[in-house]
N, C-alpha and C positions, 0 to 999 in steps of 0.2 A: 443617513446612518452608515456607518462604516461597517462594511461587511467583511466577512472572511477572507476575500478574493484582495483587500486592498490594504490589510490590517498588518502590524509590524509585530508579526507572530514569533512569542517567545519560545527558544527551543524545549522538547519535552526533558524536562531534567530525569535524570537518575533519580532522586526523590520520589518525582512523579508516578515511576512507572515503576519501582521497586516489586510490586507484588507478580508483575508478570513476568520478571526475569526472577527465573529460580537462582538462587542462590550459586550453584555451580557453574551457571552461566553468566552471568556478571550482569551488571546494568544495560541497561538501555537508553539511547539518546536517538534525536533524532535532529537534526538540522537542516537548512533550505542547500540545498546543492550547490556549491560554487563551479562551474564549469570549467574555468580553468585548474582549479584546485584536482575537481575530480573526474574531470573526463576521460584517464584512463584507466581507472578501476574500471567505470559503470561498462567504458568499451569493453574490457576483458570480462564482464559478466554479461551484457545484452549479445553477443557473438558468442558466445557458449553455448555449444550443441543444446545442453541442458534449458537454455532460453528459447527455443526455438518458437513457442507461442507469440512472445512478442513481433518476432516478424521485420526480426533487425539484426539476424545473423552475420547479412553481408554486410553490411556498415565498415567503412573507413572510420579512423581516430578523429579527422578533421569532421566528418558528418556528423559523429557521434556531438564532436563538440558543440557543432553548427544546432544541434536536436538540442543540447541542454540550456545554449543561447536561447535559443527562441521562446522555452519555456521560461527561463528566468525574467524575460521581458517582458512575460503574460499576465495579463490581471487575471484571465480565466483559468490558467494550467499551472501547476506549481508540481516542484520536483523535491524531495526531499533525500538525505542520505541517512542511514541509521546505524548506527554502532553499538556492538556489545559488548563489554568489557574493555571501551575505547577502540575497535577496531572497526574498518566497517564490514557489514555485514546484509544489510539490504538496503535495495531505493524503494519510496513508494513514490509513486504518482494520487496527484488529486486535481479534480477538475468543476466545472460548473457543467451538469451535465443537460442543462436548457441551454446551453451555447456551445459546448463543447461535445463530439464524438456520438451523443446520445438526439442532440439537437432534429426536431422531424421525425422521430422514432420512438420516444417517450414522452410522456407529458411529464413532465418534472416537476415537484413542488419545492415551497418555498423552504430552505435549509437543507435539502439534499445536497452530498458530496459524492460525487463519480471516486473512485480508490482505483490504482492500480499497483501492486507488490511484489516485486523481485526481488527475491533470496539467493544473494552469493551462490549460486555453484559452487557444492562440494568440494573441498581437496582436504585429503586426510580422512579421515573415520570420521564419521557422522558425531553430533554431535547431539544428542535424545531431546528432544524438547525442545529444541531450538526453533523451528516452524513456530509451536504455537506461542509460543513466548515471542517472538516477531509480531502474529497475527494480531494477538492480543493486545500489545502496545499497541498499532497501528490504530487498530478500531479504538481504542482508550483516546490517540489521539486526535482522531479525527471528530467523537464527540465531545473530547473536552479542550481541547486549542482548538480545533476549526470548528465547534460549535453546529456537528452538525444534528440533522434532526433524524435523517439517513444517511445511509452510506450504500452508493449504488456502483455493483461492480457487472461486467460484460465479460466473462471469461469465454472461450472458446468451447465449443459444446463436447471436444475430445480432449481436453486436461479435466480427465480424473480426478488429480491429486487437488488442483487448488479447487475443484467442485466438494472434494471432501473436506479441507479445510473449511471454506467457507459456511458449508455446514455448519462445524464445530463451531462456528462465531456468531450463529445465528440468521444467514442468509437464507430467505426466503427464492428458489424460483418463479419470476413473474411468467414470464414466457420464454421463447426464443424468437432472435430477429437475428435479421442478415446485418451486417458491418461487413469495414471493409478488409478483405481478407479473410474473414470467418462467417461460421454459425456460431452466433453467441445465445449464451444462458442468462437473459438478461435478470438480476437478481436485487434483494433490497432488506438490506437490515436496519430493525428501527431501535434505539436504546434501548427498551422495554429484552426487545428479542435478543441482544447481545447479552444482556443481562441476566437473562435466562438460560445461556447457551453454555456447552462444556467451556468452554472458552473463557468466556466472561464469567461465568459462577467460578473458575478456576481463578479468575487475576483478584477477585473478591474474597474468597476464603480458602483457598488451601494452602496449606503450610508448604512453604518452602525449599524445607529442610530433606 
């Protein structure tokens, strides 16, 4: 059977994911990262003070490129880029988290997807809604393109903000474990819970406008 990790995954269209971009924010898209194409946005957002969790501040343009290479070639790691109103505006990461990052530290079941989500760094005025409108595509797509059953994310135990997000999307904390570089929150949202979540009850029925 062809799984997620090897499947010629259709971008999430604007159609798609209309209800999670407010209207003042424009559509949402999401595509597989071309490295060449985009390796120096993602360097001028993974080297942003603001990225610092990641843990790829120091990164060179050529490393960075070398990082988006090596996922593009992975059957287990994949990189995505996402645009709102045609621009882009975050990457996610998604992974298989019995072979990847979580491998020996989780027992993982079958249809879990590992998520990781970086949001452009700010320039200019904020822009209200834009986090959860990001959040919400993401998790939309990761259940309905990548087909998954969970969605398991490892944030650092001292980022706050994506601890509160997550919340809002229905992340449960399992525990914490050590990785490398961090104290992680290791967490797990199942569709039921997203569904339920400010997040997900927002991308299903509130207006808009």
């Amino acid at each position: 059977m062809t799984g997620w990790r090897s499947q010629a995954t259709e971008p999430l269209s604007a159609a798609t994911v209309r209800d999670e971009a407010w209207r003042r924010i424009g559509p949402v898209r999401l595509d597989r990262v071309v490295p060449e194409r985009d390796a120096l946005v993602l360097h001028h957002w993974l080297t942003h003070p603001a990225s610092a969790f990641w843990q790829m501040t120091d990164l060179g343009l050529d490393e960075v490129l070398a990082y988006e290479r090596r996922l593009a070639g992975s059957t287990d790691e994949h990189a995505w880029i996402g645009r709102v109103a045609g621009r882009p505006a975050f990457m996610v990461e998604t992974y298989d988290p019995s072979r990847v990052l979580l491998k020996g530290v989780y027992r993982a079941r079958t249809g879990d997807v590992g998520m990781h989500l970086l949001v452009a760094p700010p320039e200019g005025p904020r822009l209200h809604g834009l986090t959860d409108a990001v959040m919400a595509a993401t998790m939309r797509f990761c259940f309905g393109t990548l087909r998954a059953q969970r969605v398991v994310v490892e944030p650092d135990v001292r980022n706050t903000a994506i601890a509160a997000k997550n919340a809002a999307a229905g992340f449960r904390v399992v525990r914490e474990v050590d990785l490398p570089g961090k104290r992680a929150a290791l967490s797990v949202c199942t569709r039921d819970d997203f569904a339920a979540s400010r997040l997900g009850a927002t991308a299903t029925h509130e207006d808009p406008r």
